[in-house]
C-alpha positions, 0 to 999 in steps of 0.5 A, spaced: 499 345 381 504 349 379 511 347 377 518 350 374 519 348 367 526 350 365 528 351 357 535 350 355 539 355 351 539 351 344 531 351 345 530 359 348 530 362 341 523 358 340 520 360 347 521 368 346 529 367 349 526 365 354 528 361 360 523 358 366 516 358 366 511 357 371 506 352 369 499 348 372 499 341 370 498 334 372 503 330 367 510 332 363 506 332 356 500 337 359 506 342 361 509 341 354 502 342 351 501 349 354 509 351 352 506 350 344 500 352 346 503 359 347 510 359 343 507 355 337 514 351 334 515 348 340 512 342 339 515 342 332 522 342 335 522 337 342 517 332 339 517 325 334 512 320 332 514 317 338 514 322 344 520 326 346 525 326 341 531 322 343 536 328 343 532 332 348 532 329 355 527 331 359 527 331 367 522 331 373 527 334 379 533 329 377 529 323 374 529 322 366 521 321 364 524 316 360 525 311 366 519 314 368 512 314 365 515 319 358 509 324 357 504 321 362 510 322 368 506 325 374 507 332 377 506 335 384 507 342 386 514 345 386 516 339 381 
């Protein structure tokens, strides 16, 4: 399933400038993954020990994943 990951601008110098992608997967963590995978550094600049840094807030339509299942938050098209 396809969905938009949108790159705030203090993260776009990591993603080449930059700002939406269109990605396939089926969790948070999946989607971020590929965005390493592809712009090596990211992962260095957005994740900790315990997940997602905690200045970094990351969202699926207008809900935290922290209020959800963090990496582990599902998605379905169109998110």
């Amino acid at each position: 399933m396809t969905v938009t990951v949108k790159i705030q601008t203090p993260l776009r110098p990591v993603t080449g400038g930059q700002g939406e992608f269109k990605l396939d997967g089926a969790t948070v963590g999946e989607v971020l993954r590929q965005l390493d995978a592809k712009y090596p550094g990211f992962a260095d600049r957005v994740f900790d020990a315990n997940g997602v840094k905690r200045f970094i807030n990351v969202y699926v339509n207008e809900d935290n994943i922290r209020d959800k299942k963090n990496l582990d938050t599902e998605l379905k098209a169109g998110d």
